[in-house]
C-alpha positions as CSV (number, residue, x, y, z in Angstrom):
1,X,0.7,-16.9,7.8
2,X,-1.8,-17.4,5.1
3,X,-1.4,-20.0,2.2
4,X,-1.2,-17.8,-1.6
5,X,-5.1,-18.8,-2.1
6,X,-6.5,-16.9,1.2
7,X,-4.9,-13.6,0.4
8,X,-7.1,-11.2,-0.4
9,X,-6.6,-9.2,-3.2
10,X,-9.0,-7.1,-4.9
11,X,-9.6,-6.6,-8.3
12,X,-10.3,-2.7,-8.0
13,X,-6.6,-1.7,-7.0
14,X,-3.2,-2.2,-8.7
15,X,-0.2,-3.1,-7.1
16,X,3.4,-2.6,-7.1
17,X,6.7,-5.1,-6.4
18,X,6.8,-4.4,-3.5
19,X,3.2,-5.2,-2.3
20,X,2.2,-1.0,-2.1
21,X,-1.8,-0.9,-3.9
22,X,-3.6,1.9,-5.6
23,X,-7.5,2.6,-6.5
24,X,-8.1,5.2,-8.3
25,X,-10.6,7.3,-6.1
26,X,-11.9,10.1,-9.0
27,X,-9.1,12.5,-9.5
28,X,-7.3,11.1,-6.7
29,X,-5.5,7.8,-5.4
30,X,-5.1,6.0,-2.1
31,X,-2.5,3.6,-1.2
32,X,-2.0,1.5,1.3
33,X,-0.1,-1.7,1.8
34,X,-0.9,-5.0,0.7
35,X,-3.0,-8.0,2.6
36,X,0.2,-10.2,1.4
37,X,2.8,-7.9,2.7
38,X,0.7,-7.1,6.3
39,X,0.8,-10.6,6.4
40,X,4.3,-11.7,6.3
41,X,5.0,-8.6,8.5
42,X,2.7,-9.8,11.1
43,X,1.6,-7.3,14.1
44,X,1.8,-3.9,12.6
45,X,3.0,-2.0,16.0
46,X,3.5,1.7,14.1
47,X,3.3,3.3,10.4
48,X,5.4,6.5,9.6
49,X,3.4,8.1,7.4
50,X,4.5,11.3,5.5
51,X,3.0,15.4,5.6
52,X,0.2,16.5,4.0
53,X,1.4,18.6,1.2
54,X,4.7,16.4,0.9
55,X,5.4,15.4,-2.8
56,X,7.4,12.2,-4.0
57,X,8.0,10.6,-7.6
58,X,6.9,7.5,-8.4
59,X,9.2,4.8,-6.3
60,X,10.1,7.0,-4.3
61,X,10.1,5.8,-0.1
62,X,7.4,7.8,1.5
63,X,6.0,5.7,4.9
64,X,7.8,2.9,7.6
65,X,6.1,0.0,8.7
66,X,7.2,-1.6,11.8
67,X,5.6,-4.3,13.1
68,X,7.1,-7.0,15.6
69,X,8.9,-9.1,12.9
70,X,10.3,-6.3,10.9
71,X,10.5,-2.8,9.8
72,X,10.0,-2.0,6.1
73,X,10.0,1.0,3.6
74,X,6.9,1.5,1.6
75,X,7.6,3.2,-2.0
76,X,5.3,5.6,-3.5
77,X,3.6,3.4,-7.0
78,X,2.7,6.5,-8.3
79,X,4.0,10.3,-8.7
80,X,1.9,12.9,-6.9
81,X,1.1,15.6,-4.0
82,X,0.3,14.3,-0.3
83,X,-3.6,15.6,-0.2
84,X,-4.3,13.1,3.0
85,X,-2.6,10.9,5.6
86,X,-4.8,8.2,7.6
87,X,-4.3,9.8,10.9
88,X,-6.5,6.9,12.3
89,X,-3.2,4.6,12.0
90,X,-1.4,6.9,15.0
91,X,-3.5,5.2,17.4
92,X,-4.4,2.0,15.8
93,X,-1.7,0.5,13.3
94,X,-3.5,-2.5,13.2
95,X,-5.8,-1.5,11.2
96,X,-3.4,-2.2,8.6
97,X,-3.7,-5.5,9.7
98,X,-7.5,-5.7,10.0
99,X,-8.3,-3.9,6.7
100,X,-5.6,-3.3,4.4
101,X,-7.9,-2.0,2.0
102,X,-10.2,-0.2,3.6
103,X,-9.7,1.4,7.7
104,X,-6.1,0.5,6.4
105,X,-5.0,2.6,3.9
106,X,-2.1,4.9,4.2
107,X,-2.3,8.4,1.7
108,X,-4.3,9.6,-0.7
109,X,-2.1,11.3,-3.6
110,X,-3.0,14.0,-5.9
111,X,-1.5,11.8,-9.4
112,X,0.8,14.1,-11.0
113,X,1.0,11.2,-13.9
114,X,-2.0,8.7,-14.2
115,X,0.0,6.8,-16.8
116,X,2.2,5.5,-14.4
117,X,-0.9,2.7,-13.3
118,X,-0.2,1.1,-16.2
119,X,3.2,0.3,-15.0
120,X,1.6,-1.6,-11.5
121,X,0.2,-5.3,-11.4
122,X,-3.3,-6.0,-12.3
123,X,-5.3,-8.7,-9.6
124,X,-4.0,-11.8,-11.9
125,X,-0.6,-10.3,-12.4
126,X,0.1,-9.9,-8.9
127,X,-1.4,-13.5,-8.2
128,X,0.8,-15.0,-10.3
129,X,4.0,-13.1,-8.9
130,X,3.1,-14.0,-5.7
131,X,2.3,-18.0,-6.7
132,X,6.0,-17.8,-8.6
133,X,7.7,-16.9,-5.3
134,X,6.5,-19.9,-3.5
């Protein structure tokens, strides 16, 4: 597992409690999961992912992880409509692994409340949660 100091986490994105991340994308928002949280999970083996069209609020559970430690809900950190699922992680979960960030990334959400960022962790905030937890 990687010491606090190697994860990567970019300034770009927010992220939630429970190590979900969001960029803003125009007038939409991807989320994916974490380079903390992929780490402690180790080998990603499969991601549930939900339907195109599917709606949840903000915190709600939309997509299972399961890796070879551990299987773990992922919560929504914002409100919105399902517009795209990262079909790519069917075949190759490990992508989550490889490029959290980037091949990685879960759902892009249509943001029925943009507001609700505000409530996620900047880059600092979330480096200091993460340092406190230690």
């Amino acid at each position: 597992m990687k010491e606090i100091s190697e994860i990567h986490l970019p300034d770009d994105v927010r992220y939630a409690q429970d190590h979900e991340w969001v960029r803003l994308e125009k007038d939409k928002i991807r989320v994916g999961l974490d380079d903390y949280a992929q780490d402690q999970l180790g080998d990603i083996v499969f991601v549930e992912l939900p339907q195109v069209g599917d709606t949840f609020k903000q915190g709600e559970e939309f997509a299972t992880v399961e890796s070879v430690k551990a299987v773990c809900e992922c919560y929504l950190p914002v409100s919105g409509k399902i517009i795209a699922v990262n079909t790519a992680l069917e075949e190759s979960p490990e992508l989550v692994n490889d490029s959290p960030y980037g091949d990685g990334w879960f759902v892009e959400v249509n943001p029925g409340n943009l507001s609700e960022m505000e409530n996620l962790m900047t880059h600092d905030a979330c480096l200091e949660k993460l340092k406190g937890a230690e």
